[in-house]
C-alpha positions in Angstrom: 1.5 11.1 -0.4 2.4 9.4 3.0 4.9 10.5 5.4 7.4 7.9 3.7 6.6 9.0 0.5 7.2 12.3 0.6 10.6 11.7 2.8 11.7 10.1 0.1 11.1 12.6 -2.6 12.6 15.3 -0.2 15.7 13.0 0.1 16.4 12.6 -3.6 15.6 16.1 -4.8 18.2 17.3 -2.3 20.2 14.8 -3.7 19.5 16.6 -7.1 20.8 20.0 -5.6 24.2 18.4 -4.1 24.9 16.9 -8.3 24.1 20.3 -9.7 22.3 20.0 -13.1 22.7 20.9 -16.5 19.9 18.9 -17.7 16.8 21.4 -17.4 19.0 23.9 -19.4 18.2 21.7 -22.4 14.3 21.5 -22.2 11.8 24.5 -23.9 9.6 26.1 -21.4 10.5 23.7 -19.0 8.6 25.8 -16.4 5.5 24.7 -17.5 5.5 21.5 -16.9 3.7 19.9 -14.2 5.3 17.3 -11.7 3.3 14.5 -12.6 4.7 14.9 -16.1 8.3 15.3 -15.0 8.3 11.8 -13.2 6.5 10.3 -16.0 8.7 7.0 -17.4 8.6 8.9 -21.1 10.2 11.9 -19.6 12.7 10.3 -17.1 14.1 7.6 -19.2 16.3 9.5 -21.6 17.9 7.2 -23.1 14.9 5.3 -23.8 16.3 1.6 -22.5 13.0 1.1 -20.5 14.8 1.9 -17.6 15.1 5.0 -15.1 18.6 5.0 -14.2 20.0 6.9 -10.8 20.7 10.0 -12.8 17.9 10.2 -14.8 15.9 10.6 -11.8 18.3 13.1 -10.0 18.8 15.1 -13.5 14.4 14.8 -13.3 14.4 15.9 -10.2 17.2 19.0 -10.1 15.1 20.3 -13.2 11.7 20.3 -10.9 14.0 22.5 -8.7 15.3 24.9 -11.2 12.0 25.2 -12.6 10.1 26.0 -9.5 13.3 28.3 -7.8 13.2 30.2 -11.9 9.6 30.5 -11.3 9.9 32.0 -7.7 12.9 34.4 -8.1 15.2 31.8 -6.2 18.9 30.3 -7.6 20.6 27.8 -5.5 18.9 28.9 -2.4 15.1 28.9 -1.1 13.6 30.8 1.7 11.2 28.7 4.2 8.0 30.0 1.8 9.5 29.2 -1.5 10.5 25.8 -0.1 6.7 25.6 1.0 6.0 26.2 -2.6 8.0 23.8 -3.7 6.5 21.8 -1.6 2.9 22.2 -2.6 4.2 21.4 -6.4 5.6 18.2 -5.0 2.4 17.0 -3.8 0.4 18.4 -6.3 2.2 15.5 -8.8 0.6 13.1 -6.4 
């Protein structure tokens, strides 16, 4: 991911944390699955109009954060290394 790129992302998933989300809450072992999968088309588009709408992407993106602060011990907050961690999740979907 370039520089760009991967501004962007960080952009929009703090975007996700300032919406809150109630989204993830909905999902079965949501923990396990992998970024590339959560910003797949099948699994953004919710209501299945062939289109990713704003909040489908920030509801997509909040989840990657609850499931990756659940994972780590973390709630609304993360500490430089869990963010790091985060991080490397981020780019791993690359």
């Amino acid at each position: 991911m370039n520089m760009k790129q991967t501004a962007a992302v960080l952009v929009l998933a703090a975007s996700a944390l300032a919406t809150g989300n109630t989204f993830a809450a909905g999902l079965t072992n949501a923990e396990h699955y992998p970024f590339a999968e959560v910003t797949s088309m099948k699994m953004m588009d919710k209501n299945k109009d062939g289109m990713i709408s704003r909040k489908e992407f920030i509801d997509m993106m909040g989840m990657a954060w609850d499931m990756n602060a659940k994972k780590m011990g973390a709630t609304t907050m993360m500490n430089p290394e869990q963010y790091r961690q985060f991080l490397d999740y981020l780019k791993a979907g690359a």
